[in-house]
N, C-alpha and C positions, 0 to 999 in steps of 0.2 A: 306355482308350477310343480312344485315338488310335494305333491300332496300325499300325507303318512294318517297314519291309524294306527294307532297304541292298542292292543289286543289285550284283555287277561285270558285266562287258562280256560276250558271253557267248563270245567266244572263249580268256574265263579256264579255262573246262569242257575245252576241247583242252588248257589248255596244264597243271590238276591233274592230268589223267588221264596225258598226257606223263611227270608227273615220279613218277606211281603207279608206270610199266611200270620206269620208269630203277631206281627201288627192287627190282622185282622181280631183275631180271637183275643188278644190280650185287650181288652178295650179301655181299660181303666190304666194301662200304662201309655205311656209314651214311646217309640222306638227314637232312640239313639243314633241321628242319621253320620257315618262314616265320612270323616274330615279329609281324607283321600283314596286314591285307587291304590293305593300301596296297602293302607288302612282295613280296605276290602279283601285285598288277595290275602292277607295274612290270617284274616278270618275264614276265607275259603279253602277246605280241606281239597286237595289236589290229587284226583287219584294217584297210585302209582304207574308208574310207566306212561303218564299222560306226556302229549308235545304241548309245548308252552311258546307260543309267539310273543314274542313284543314288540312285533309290529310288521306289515305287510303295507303293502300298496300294488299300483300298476300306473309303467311309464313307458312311454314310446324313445325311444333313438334314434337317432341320424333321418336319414328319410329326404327330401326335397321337397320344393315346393314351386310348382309352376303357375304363372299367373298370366292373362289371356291380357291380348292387346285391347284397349278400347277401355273403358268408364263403367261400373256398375251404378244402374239407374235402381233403386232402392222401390222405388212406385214402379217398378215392369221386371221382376224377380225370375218371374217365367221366362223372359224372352228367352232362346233358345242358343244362340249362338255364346254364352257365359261370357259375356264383354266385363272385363275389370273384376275377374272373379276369379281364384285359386282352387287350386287342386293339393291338400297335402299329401302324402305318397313316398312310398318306398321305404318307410320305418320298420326298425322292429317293433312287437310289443311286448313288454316284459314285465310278468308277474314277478315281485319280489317276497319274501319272507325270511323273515332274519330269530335265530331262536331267542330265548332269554338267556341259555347257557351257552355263548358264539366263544368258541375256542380255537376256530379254526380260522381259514382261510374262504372267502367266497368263493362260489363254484356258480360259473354261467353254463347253462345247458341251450345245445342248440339243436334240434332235431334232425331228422333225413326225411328223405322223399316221401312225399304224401304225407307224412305227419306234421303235429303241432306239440307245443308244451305237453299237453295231456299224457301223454306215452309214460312220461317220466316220475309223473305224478300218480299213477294208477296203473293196475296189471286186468287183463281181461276178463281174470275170475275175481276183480275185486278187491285184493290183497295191497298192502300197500307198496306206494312204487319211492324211486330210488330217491325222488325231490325229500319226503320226508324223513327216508333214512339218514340223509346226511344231514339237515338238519337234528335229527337226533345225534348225529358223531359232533355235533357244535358248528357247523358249517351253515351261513346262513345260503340261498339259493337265487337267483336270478334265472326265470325260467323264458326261453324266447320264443315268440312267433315271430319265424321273418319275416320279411318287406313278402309281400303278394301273399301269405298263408297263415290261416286261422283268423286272429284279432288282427292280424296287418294286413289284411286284403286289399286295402286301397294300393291302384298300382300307374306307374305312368304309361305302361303300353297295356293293349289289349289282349286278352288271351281267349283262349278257348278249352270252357270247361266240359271235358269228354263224358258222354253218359254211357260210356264204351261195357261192358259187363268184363271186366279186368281182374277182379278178385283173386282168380286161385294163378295167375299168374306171377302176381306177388306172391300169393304164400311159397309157391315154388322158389322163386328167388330167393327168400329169404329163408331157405334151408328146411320149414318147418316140417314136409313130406312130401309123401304123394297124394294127391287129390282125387278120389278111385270111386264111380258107383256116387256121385255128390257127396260122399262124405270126406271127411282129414282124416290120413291114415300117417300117424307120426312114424318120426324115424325111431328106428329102436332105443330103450333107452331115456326117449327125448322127457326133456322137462317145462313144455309146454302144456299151459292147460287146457284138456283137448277136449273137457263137456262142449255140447254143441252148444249153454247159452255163451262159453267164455267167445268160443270161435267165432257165434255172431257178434260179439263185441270187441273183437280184437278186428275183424274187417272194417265192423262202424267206426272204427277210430281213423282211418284213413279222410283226408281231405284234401279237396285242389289248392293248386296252384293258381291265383287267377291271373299272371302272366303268361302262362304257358301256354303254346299252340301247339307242343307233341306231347304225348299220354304215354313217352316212352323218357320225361325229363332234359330231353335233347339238348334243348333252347335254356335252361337253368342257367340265371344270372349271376355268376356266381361275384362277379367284383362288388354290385349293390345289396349280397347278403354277407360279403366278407365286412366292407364298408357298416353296414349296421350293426354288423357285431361287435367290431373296434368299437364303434360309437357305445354299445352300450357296457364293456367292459370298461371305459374312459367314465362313464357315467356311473359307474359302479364304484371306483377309485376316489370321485369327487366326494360321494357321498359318504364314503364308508375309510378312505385312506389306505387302503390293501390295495395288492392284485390279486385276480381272479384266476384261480384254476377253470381252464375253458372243459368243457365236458362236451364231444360232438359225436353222433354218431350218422353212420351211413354217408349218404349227399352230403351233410353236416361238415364232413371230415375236409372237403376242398374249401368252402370260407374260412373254416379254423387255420388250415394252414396260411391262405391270403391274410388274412386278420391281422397277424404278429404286422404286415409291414405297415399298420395302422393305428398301431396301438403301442406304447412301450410297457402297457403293464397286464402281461400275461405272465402268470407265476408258474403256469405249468400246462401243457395239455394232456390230456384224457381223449383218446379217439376209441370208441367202439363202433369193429369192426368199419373203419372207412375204405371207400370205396379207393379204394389206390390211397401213394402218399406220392407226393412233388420227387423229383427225380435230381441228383446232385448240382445238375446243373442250373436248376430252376432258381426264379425267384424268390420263390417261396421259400424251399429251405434256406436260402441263402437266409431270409429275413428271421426264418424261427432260429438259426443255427450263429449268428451274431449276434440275437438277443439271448444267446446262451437258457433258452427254454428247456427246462427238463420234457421227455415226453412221456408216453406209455402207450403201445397201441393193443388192446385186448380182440381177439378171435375165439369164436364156437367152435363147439362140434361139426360133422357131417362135413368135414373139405379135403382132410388125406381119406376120409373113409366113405364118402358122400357118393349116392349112388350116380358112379357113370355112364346113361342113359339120361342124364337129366343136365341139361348144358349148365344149370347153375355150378354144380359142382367143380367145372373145370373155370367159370369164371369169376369165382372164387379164390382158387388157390392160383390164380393170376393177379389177380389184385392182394392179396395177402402177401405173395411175391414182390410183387412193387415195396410193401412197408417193409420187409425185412433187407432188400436193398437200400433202404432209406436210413435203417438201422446199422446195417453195415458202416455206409458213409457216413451217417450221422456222427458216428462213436470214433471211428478212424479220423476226422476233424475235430476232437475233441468236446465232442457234444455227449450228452445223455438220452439213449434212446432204449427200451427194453420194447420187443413186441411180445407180446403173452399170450401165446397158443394153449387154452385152458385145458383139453384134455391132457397136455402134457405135465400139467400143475395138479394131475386128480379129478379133473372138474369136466365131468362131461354131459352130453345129451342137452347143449344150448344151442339154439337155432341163432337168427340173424337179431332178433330181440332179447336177447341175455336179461336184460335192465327188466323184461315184464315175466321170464319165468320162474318155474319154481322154486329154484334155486336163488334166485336174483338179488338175498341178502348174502350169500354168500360170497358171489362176484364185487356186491357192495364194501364187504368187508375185506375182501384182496386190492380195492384201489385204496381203499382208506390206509393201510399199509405200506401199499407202494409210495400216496405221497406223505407219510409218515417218514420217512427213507430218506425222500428224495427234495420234496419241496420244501424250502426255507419261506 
């Protein structure tokens, strides 16, 4: 059930291939075959500054499973109506990677709207993204697709996927600029990669929802993606014996906060830029705020300065508003909560995706900090 894969470095791959050709050409000698993979690495020279796995996999979470009234006839597979036949559905999927030098704590990553794992693991010009940063800080990574999105697509209700032309719609929402003449015209400043191949590869990254029947997130499930994320930070604990520093951004931010009343081992959350946070009286804080969760909630550029002609910028610093009332109360019940408005920290010209700009090891290394601080 639990299937692993022991990784070497992968400059081990130069160094078997090395000792294939020595075999070939030495003909009169014997090669000396290596008694282990221990054996091997330590004769493989390791570049410097290489990531070294020791071991990755991918595993599904939570999820359901519905099964149809009536017999599965095994001779009549086709018939139509699935008599005595299942449907599994609504899992996450979770790529995992653990480094060889794990010093830290786990970090589960959960995406926002229209995205998948990928975001986290890659920037649109290529460069690397935040999943292997932190594995380099020692933190091994648990990366999620939720229930209905990317590798989770199987779902138990039906949705409807828009082939609506929506693009520069999002980029506006997400701070990056104005859309003028079909080209990105960035905000000033900005630390988005703005050549046209990054820009068509940061739209390609988008992806449905295959529950969804609005193109506006309306209908977003959010109890059966809180519920998988408990499940796979629970799954994360079995395997590994920590908690997990949750890491969510956008959409991401409402199951994170549902999650805690599902899980007891969340060591911290990490919210970029979410879309609001739960309101005193809620559940939800209630659940992170008795599990004594340390939090953090980090914010871009462009929202006191964001140009007002463009509705995003005022519904932005309405939902930023939300978290820093949540920060108030958070702290005033004795909880830990800092919101980090990064132009105020030095750090500016980050759109709604911080985690794929220019800058983006920089922000990396202001949360590595933070839970340096704060998380035990």
């Amino acid at each position: 059930m639990k299937t692993q894969r022991t990784l070497l470095a992968l400059a081990l791959a130069g160094a078997l291939g090395a000792m294939s050709l020595s075999g070939c050409t030495a003909q009169n000698e014997t090669a000396k075959e290596p008694e282990t993979n221990q054996e091997v690495q330590s004769q493989a020279e390791i570049p410097e500054g290489a990531l070294v796995i020791a071991e990755q996999g991918i595993f599904s979470a939570g999820g359901t499973t519905i099964t149809s009234e009536g017999t599965f006839n095994p001779e009549d597979q086709w018939e139509a109506t699935g008599a005595g036949q299942t449907l599994h559905a609504d899992h996450a999927n979770v790529l995992y990677q653990i480094p060889a030098d794990e010093t830290g704590l786990p970090m589960v990553f959960l995406h926002g709207y229209g995205q998948s794992r990928m975001g986290w693991m890659t920037t649109p010009d290529g460069r690397e993204g935040w999943s292997d940063m932190f594995l380099r800080k020692g933190h091994s990574v648990f990366l999620i697709d939720e229930p209905r999105r990317g590798e989770a697509g199987m779902t138990t209700v039906s949705g409807n996927i828009s082939t609506a032309t929506l693009d520069q719609r999002w980029y506006t929402q997400f701070r990056i600029g104005r859309w003028e003449n079909g080209k990105s015209v960035v905000n000033e400043g900005s630390q988005f990669p703005n050549d046209d191949e990054s820009v068509d590869q940061f739209f390609r990254q988008m992806t449905p929802d295959t529950g969804m029947t609005s193109d506006m997130g309306g209908d977003f499930d959010m109890e059966t993606v809180s519920k998988a994320v408990a499940a796979t930070i629970d799954e994360v604990y079995e395997r590994t014996g920590k908690n997990s520093i949750l890491v969510t951004h956008s959409q991401g931010g409402g199951p994170g906060w549902a999650a805690a009343a599902y899980t007891d081992h969340i060591a911290a959350i990490v919210a970029i830029e979410p879309g609001g946070a739960p309101a005193a009286d809620s559940a939800e804080f209630t659940a992170v705020l008795e599990k004594k969760i340390p939090v953090t909630m980090y914010f871009g550029d462009y929202i006191d300065n964001g140009d007002p002609a463009i509705q995003a910028t005022a519904m932005w610093q309405g939902m930023r508003g939300a978290c820093y009332a949540f920060e108030e109360a958070y702290n005033a019940q004795g909880g830990n909560c800092t919101v980090i408005d990064l132009p105020e920290e030095g750090i500016t010209g980050n759109d709604h995706f911080m985690f794929q700009d220019l800058n983006n090891d920089v922000i990396a290394d202001h949360i590595q900090n933070w839970i340096e601080e704060n998380v035990k």
